[in-house]
PDB file of N, CA, C and O in Angstrom:
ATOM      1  N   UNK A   1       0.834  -1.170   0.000  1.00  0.00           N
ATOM      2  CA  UNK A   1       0.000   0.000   0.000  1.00  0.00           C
ATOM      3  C   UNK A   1       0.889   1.248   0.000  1.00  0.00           C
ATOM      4  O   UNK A   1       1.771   1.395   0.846  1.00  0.00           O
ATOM      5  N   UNK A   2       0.601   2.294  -1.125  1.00  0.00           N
ATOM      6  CA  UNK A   2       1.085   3.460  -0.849  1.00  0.00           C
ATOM      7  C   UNK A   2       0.709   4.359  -0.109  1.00  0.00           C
ATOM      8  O   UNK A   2      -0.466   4.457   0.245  1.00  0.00           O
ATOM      9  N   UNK A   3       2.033   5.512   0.408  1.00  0.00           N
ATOM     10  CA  UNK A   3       1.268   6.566   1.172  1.00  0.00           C
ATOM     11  C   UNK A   3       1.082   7.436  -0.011  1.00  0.00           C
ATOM     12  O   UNK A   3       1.911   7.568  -0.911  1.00  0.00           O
ATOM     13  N   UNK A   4      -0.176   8.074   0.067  1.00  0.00           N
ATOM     14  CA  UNK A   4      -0.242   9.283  -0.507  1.00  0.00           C
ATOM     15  C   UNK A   4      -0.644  10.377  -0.223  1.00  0.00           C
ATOM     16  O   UNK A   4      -1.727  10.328   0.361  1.00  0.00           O
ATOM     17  N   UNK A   5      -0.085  11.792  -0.442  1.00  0.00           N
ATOM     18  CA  UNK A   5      -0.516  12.688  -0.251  1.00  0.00           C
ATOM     19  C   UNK A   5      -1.098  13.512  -0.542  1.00  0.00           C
ATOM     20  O   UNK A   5      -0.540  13.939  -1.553  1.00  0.00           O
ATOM     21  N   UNK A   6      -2.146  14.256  -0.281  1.00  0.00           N
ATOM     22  CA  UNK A   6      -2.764  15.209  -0.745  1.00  0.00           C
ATOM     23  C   UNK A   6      -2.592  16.193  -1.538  1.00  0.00           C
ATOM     24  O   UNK A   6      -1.703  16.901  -1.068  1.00  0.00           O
ATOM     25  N   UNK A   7      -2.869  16.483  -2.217  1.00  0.00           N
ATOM     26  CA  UNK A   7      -2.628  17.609  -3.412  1.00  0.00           C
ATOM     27  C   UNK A   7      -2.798  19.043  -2.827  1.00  0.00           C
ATOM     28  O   UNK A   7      -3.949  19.456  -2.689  1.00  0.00           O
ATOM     29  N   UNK A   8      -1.661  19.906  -2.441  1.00  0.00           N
ATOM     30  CA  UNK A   8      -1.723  20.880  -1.667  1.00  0.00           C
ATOM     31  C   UNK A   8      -2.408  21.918  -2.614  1.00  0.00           C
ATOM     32  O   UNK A   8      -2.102  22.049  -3.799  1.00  0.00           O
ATOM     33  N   UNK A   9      -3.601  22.818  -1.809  1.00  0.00           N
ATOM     34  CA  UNK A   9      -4.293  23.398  -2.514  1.00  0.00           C
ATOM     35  C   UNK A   9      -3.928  24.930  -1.420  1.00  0.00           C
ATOM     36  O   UNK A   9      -3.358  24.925  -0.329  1.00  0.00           O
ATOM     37  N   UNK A  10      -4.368  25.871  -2.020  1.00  0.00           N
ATOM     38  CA  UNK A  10      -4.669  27.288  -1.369  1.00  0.00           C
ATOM     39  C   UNK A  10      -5.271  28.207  -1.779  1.00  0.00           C
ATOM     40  O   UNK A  10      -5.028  28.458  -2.959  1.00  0.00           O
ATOM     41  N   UNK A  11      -6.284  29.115  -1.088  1.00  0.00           N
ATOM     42  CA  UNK A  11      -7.149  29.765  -1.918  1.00  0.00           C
ATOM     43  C   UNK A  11      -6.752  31.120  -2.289  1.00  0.00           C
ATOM     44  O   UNK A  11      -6.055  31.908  -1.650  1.00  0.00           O
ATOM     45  N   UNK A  12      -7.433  31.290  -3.678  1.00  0.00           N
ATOM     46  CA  UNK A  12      -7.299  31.922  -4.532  1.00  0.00           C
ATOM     47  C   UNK A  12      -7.465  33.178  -4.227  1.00  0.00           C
ATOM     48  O   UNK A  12      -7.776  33.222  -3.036  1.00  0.00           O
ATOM     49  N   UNK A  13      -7.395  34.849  -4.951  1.00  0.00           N
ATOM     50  CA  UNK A  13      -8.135  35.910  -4.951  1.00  0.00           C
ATOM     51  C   UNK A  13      -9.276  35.950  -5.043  1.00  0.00           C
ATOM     52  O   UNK A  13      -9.882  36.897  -4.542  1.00  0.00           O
ATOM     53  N   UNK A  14     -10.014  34.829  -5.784  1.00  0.00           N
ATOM     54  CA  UNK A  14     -10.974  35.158  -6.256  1.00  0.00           C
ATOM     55  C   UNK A  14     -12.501  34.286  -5.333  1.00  0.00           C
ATOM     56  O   UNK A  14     -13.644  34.150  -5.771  1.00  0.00           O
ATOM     57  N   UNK A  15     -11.887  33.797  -3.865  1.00  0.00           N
ATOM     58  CA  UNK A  15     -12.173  32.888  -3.383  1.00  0.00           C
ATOM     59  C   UNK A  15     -12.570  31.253  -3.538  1.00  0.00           C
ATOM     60  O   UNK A  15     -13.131  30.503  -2.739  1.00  0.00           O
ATOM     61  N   UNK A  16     -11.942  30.963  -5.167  1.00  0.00           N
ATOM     62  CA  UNK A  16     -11.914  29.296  -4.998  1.00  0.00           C
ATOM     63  C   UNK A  16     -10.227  28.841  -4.680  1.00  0.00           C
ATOM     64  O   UNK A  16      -9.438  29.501  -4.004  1.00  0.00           O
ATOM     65  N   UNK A  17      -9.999  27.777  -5.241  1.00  0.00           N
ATOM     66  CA  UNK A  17      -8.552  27.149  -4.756  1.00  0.00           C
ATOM     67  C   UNK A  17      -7.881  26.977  -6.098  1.00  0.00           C
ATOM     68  O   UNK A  17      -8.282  26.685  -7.225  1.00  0.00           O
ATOM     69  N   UNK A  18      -6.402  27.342  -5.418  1.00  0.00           N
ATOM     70  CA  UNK A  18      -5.704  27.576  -6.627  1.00  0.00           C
ATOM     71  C   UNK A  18      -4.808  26.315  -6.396  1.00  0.00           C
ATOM     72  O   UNK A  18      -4.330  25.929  -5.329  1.00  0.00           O
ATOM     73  N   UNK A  19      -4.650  25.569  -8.081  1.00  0.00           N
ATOM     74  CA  UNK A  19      -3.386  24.120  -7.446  1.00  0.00           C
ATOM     75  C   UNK A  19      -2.020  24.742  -7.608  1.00  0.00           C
ATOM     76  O   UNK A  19      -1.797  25.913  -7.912  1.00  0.00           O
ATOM     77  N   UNK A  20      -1.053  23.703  -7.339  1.00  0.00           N
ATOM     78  CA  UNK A  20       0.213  23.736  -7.807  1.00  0.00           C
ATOM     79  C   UNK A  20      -0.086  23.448  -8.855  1.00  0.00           C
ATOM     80  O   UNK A  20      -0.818  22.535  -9.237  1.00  0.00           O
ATOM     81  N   UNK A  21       0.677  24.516  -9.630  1.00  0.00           N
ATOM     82  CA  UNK A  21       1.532  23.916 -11.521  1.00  0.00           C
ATOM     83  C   UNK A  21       3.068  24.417 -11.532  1.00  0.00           C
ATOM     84  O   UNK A  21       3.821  24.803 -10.638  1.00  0.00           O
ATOM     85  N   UNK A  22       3.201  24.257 -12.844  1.00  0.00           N
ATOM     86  CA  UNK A  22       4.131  24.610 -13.236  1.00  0.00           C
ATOM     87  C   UNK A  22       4.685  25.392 -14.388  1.00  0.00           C
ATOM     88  O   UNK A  22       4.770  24.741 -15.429  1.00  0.00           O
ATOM     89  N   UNK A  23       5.136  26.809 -14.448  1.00  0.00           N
ATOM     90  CA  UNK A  23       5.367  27.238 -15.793  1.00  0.00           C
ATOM     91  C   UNK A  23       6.368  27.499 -16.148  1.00  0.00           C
ATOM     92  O   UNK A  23       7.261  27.271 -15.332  1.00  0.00           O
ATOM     93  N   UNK A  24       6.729  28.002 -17.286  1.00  0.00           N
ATOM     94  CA  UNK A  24       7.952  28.646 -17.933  1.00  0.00           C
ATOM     95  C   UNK A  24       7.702  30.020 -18.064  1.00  0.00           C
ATOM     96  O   UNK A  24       6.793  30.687 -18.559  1.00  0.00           O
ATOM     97  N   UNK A  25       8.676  30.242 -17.529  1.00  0.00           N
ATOM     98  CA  UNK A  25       9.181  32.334 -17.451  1.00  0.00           C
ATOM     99  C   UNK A  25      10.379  32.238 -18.425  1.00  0.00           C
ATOM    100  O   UNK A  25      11.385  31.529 -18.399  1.00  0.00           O
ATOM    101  N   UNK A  26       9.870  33.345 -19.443  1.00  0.00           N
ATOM    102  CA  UNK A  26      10.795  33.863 -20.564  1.00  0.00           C
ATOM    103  C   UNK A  26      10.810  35.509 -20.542  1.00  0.00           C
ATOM    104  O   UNK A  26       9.747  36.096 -20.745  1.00  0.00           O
ATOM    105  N   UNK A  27      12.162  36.341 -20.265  1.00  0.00           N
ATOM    106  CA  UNK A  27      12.347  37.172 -20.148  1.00  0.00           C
ATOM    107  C   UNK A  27      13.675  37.860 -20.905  1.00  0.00           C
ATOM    108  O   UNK A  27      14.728  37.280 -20.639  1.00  0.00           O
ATOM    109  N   UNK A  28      13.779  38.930 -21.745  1.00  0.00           N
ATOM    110  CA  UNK A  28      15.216  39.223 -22.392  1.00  0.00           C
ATOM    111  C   UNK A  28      15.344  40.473 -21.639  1.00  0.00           C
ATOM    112  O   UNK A  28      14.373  41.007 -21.102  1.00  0.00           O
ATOM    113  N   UNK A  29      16.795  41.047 -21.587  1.00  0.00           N
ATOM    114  CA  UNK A  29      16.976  41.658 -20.900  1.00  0.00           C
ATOM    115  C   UNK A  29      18.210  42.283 -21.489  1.00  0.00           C
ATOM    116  O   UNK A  29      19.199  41.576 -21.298  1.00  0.00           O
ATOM    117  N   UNK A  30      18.484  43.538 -22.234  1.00  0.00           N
ATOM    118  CA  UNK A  30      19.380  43.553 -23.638  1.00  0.00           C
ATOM    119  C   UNK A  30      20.080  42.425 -24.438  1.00  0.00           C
ATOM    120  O   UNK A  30      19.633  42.067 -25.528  1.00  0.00           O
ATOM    121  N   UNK A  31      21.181  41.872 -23.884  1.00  0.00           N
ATOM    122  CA  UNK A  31      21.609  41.000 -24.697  1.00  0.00           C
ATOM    123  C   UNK A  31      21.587  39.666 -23.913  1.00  0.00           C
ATOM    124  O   UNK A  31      22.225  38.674 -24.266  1.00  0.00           O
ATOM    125  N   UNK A  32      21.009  39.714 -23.113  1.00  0.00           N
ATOM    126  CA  UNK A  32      20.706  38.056 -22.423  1.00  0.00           C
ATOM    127  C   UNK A  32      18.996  37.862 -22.085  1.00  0.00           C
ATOM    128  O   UNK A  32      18.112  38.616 -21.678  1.00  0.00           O
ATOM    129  N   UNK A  33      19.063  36.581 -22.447  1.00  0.00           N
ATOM    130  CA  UNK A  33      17.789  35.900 -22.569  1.00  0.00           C
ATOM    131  C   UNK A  33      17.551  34.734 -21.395  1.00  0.00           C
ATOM    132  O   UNK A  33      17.991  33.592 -21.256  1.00  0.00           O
ATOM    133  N   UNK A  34      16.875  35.358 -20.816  1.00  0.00           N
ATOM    134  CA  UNK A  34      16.642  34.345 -19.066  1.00  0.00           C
ATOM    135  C   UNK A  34      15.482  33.396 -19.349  1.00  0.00           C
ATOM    136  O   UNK A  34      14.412  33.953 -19.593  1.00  0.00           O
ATOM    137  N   UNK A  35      15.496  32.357 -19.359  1.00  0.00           N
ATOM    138  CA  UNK A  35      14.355  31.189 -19.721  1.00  0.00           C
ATOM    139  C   UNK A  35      14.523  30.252 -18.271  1.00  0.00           C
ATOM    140  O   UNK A  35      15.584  29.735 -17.923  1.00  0.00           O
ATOM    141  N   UNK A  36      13.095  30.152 -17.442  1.00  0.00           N
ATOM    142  CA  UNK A  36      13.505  29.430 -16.565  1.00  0.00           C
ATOM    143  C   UNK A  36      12.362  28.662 -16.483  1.00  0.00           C
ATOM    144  O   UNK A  36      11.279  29.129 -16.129  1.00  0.00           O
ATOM    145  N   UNK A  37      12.567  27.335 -16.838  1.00  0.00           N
ATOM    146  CA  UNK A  37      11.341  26.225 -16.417  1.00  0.00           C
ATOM    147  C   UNK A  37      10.545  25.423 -15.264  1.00  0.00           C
ATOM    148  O   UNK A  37      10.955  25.493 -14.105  1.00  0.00           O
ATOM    149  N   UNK A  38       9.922  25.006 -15.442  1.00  0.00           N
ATOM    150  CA  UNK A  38       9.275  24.121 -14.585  1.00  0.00           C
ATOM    151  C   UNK A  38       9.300  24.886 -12.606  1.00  0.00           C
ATOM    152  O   UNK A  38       9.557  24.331 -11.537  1.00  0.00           O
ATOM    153  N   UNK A  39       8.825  26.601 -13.014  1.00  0.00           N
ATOM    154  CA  UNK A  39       8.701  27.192 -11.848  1.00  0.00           C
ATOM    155  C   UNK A  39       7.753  27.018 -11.217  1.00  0.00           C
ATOM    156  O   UNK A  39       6.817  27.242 -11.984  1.00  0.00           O
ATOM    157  N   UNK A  40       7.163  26.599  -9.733  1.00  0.00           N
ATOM    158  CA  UNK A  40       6.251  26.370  -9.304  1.00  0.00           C
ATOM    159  C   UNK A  40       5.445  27.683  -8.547  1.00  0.00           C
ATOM    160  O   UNK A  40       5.754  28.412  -7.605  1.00  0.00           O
ATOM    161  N   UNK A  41       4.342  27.610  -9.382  1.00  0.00           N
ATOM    162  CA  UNK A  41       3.304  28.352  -8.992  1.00  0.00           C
ATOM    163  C   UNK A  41       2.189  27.924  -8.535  1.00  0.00           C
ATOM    164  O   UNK A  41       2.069  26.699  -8.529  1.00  0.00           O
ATOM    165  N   UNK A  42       0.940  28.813  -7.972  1.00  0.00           N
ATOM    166  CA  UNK A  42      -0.398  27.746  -8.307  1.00  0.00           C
ATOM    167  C   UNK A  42      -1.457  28.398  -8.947  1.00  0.00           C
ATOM    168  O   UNK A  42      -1.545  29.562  -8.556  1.00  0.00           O
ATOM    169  N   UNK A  43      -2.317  28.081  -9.805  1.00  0.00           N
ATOM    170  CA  UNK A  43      -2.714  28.203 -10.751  1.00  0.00           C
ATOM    171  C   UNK A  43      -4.681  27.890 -10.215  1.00  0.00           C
ATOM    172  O   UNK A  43      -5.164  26.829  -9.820  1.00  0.00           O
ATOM    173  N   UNK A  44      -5.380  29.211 -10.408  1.00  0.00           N
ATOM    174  CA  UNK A  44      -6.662  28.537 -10.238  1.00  0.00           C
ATOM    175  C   UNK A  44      -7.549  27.913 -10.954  1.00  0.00           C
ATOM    176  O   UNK A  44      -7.552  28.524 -12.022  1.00  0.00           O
ATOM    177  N   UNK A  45      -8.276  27.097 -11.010  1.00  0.00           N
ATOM    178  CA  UNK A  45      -9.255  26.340 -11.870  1.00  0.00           C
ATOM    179  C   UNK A  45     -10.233  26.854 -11.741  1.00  0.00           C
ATOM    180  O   UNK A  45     -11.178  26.145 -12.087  1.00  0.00           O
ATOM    181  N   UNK A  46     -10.611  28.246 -11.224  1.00  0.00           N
ATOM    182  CA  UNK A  46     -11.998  28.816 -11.502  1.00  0.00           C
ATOM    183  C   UNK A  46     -11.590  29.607 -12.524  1.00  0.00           C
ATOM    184  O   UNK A  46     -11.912  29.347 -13.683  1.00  0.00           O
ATOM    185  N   UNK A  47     -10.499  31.128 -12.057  1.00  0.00           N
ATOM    186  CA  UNK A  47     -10.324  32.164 -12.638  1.00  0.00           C
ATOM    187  C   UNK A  47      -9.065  32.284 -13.394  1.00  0.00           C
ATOM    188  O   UNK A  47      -8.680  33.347 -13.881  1.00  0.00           O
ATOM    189  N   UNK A  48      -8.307  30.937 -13.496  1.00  0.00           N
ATOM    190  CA  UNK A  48      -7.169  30.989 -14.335  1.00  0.00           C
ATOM    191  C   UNK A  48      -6.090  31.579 -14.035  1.00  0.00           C
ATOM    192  O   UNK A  48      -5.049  31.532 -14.691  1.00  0.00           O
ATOM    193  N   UNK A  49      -6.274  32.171 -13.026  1.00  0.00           N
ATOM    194  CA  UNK A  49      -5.239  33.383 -12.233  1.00  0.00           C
ATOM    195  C   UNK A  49      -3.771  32.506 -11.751  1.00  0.00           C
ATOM    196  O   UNK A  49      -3.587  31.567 -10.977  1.00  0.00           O
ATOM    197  N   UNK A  50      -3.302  32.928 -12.199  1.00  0.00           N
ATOM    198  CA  UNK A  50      -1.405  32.222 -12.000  1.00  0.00           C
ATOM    199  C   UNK A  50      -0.924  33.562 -10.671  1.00  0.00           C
ATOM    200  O   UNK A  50      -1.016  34.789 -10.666  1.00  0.00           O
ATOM    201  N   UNK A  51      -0.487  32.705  -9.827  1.00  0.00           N
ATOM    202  CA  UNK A  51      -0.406  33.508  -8.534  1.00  0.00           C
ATOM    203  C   UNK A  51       1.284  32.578  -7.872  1.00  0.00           C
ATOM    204  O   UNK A  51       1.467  31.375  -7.686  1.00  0.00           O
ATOM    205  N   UNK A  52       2.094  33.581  -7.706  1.00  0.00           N
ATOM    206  CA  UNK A  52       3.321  33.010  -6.960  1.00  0.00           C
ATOM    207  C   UNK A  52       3.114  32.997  -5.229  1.00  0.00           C
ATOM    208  O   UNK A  52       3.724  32.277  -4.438  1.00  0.00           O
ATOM    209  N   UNK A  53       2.097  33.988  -4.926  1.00  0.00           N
ATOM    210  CA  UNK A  53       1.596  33.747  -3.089  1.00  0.00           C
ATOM    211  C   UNK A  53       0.313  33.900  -3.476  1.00  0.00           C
ATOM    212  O   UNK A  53      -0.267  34.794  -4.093  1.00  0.00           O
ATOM    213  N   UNK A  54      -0.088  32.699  -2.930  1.00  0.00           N
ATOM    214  CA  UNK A  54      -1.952  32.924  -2.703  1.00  0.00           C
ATOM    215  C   UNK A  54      -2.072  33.770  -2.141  1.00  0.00           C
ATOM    216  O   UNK A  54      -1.029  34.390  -1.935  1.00  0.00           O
ATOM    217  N   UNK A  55      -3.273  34.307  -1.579  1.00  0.00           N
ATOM    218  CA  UNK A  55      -3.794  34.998  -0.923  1.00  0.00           C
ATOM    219  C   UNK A  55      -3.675  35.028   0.284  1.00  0.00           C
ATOM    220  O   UNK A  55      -3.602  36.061   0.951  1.00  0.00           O
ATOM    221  N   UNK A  56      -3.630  33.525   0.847  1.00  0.00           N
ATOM    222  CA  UNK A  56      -3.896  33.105   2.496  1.00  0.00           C
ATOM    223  C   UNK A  56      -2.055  33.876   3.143  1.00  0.00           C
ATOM    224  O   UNK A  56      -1.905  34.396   4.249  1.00  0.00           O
ATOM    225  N   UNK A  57      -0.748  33.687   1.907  1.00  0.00           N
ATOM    226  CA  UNK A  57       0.531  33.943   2.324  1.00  0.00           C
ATOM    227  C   UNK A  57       0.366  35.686   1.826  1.00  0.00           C
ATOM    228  O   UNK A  57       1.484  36.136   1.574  1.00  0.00           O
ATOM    229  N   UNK A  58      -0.270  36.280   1.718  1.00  0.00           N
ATOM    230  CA  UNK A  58       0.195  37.632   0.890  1.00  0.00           C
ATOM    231  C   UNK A  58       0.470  38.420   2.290  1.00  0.00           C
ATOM    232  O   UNK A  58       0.871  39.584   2.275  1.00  0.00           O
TER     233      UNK A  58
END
């Protein structure tokens, strides 16, 4: 039997719950180009809102 854990959730601005995802940040900056992947954010499934501190940490 596995343990498993819960899918950490936190709520949103918009008062539903936002999950963990993950995106890519692309930024240039004169002659260098900053690409950084698989940054963890969480992301809501009501309002789509990509948030680096929920609400509950702001």
């Amino acid at each position: 039997m596995r343990d498993t854990q819960p899918v950490p959730s936190r709520e949103c601005l918009c008062g539903q719950f936002a999950l963990p995802a993950k995106i890519t940040i692309e930024e240039e900056f004169e002659d260098i180009e900053l690409v950084i992947h698989n940054f963890p954010v969480f992301k809501c499934k009501q309002c789509g809102e990509i948030t680096i501190s929920p609400r509950e940490h702001v």
